[in-house]
Residue, then its C-alpha position, 0 to 999 in steps of 0.5 A: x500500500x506504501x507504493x500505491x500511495x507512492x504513485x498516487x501521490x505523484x499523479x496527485x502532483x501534476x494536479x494544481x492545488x487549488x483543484x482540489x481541497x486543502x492538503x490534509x484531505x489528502x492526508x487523511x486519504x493516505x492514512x485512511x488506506x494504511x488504516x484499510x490494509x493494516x487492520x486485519x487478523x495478524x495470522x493470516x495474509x491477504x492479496x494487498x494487490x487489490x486494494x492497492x491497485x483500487x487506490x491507485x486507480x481512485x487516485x488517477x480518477x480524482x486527478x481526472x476529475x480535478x482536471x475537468x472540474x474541480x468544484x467534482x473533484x472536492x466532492x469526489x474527495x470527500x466521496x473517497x474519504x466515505x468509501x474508506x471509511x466504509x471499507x474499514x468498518x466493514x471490514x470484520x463483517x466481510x471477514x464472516x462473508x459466508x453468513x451472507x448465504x444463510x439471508x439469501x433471500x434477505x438480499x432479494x427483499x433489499x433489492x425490491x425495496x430499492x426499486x420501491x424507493x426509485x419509483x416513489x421517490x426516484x429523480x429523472x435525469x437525461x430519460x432514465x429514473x436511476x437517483x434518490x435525493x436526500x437532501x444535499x445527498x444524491x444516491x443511486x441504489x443500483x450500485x447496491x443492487x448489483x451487489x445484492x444479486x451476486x449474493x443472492x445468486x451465490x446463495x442460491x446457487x450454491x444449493x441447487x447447482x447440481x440439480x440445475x445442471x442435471x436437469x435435462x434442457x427438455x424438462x420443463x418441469x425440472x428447470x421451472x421448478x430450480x430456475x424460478x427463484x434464479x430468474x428474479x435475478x434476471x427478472x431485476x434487470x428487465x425491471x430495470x430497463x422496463x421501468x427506469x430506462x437504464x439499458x446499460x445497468x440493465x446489460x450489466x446484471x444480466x451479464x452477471x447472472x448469465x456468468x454466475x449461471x454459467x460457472x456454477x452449472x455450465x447450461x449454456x442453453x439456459x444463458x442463450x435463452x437468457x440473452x434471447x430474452x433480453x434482446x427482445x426486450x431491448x427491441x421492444x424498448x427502441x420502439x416505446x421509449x425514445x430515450x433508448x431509440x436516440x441512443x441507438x440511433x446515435x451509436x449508429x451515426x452520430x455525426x447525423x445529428x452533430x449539433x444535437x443528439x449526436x453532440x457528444x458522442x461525435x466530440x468522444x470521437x474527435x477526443x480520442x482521434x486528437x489523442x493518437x499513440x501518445x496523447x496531447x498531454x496531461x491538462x493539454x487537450x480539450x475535453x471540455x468540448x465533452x458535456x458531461x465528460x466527467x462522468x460518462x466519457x472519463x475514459x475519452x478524455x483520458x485517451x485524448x491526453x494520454x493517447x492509445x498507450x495510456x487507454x491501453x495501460x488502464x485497460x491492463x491495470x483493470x485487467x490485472x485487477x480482474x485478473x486477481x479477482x478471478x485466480x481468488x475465485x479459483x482458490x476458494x474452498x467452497x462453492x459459494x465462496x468461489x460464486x461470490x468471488x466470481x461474480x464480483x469478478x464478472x460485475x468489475x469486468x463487465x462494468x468496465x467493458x460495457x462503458x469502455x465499449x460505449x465510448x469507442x463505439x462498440x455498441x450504444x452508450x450506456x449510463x454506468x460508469x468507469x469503476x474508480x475514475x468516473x465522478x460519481x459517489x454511489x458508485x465509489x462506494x459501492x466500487x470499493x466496498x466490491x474491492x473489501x470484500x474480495x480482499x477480505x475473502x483473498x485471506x489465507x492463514x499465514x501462522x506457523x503450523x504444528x506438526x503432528x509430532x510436535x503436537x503429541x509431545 
């Protein structure tokens, strides 16, 4: 953590101070990371790559976000200074993470009520329902949502993996009776690009599900009929909302419209053309040119002032991070253990493809975020809660073992 705070530091350097807050929030942030990693059980040794490369990547975003905004960036700071504290005071309850299966359906009910929230009380912005407001706070539930059906799923998975995968692709009455409970999982992304119009969240836990049924129980027809679903429901949204008709219709030709709905998305393009193999430099180009840029096209501007090579290393570092995620995944003892830890995996990674994808034009642009670099709160929290979790099941018991001879002395 010494050297993630190292290099944080350094990229936090090349940011003017009056950018940010007062210099002691940058200290606090530093001591609360050290806090993160140092506590915990002397006796065992845990993967601290994760949390290092979290902080880093955090630190990259705040200075990102100073660069574009810096009344965002002092929000973002304090953001980060919630997310910490979180992380630490979770800490022993993530530690005891196997308890979550025994409330399986406990995260279900949380899910439900949060969407209850969002439609009672829940904000329109740009055509999609996806904030509650609470005074000064503005939080976006679906961040919590996307944690709470990994847990169920793990959960629930965990019991019936095996006659799920026994279960003939035929036999209608064997899958309705183990897969129905399982679908509330995929029936909560429906809900929510029926209900809030948020296609990108939407694609997100229905990659999700789809990997996490897939790894417990290798049905591909299951996930086929999953993603056919899906896409219908897609289609049939193009057609009843116009707020996922103009987004498809700008993915597919922005430049028709280029003073209009097509804005932003043809300046992403010129931002990232303007970058080329190196970038223009930090602080050199003109994101500005990108509404909204802090949030949904961080990852344009970031290639625009550090180029295809830059764009290319934080990739690799999402990999690495990913990549970690999944081999702590493989060396769980126990099946809902290695789901959890799967399914965090897959959450991270799609997130990332998903609106890394958007920017480059892979497919239409979605409102999620970039995990650790975008402005946005709910999403750092519910980012780095993801990381603790992973780092507190990374644990391995590091004490000295007693051999049995030594035992019987």
């Amino acid at each position: 953590m010494l050297g993630a705070i190292a290099v944080s530091a350094l990229l936090l350097a090349y940011v003017p101070a009056a950018s940010l807050g007062p210099i002691w929030m940058l200290v606090l942030l530093a001591a609360l990371a050290l806090v993160w990693v140092a506590w915990q059980p002397a006796t065992t040794k845990r993967d601290d790559v994760l949390p290092a490369l979290a902080v880093v990547l955090a630190s990259l975003g705040l200075a990102l976000v100073a660069r574009l905004s810096p009344d965002l960036a002092r929000k973002q700071e304090l953001w980060l200074v919630v997310s910490l504290v979180l992380a630490i005071a979770m800490g022993p309850i993530f530690t005891n993470f196997r308890r979550f299966a025994a409330i399986k359906y406990l995260w279900v009910v949380g899910s439900l009520v949060l969407f209850a929230l969002l439609l009672v009380f829940g904000q329109e912005v740009n055509g999609a329902r996806l904030w509650i407001k609470l005074g000064p706070i503005q939080y976006e539930p679906i961040e919590l949502i996307k944690l709470f059906i990994v847990f169920f799923l793990a959960g629930y998975l965990a019991e019936t993996a095996d006659v799920i995968a026994a279960a003939k692709p035929w036999s209608f009455r064997a899958n309705l009776k183990y897969l129905g409970p399982l679908f509330i999982g995929w029936g909560a992304s429906m809900a929510i690009l029926v209900l809030q119009r948020d296609l990108g969240m939407a694609a997100l836990l229905l990659s999700t599900f789809a990997a996490l049924l897939y790894v417990a129980t290798r049905r591909l027809d299951i996930v086929i009929a999953g993603v056919a679903i899906f896409a219908i429901a897609v289609f049939w949204a193009m057609h009843h909302y116009p707020y996922v008709q103009t987004r498809v219709a700008v993915w597919h030709n922005p430049f028709s419209d280029p003073l209009g709905a097509g804005y932003q998305s043809s300046q992403s393009y010129y931002a990232l053309a303007a970058g080329g193999l190196f970038g223009t430099g930090f602080g050199l180009g003109h994101p500005g040119f990108i509404p909204d840029v802090a949030t949904d096209y961080i990852y344009a501007a970031f290639s625009e002032e550090f180029g295809f090579i830059g764009a290319f290393v934080l990739i690799g570092l999402f990999a690495v991070l990913i990549k970690r995620m999944l081999a702590g995944s493989a060396n769980q003892p126990d099946l809902y253990a290695k789901l959890v830890s799967a399914g965090l995996a897959a959450t991270l990674g799609f997130q990332v493809f998903i609106i890394v994808g958007g920017v480059i034009g892979l497919f239409p642009l979605t409102g999620i975020t970039l995990p650790f670099l975008s402005y946005g709160g709910s999403s750092l929290v519910a980012n780095f809660l993801l990381i603790a979790l992973m780092w507190a099941m990374s644990a391995r018991v590091c004490g000295p073992t007693r051999s049995p001879s030594s035992s019987s002395l």
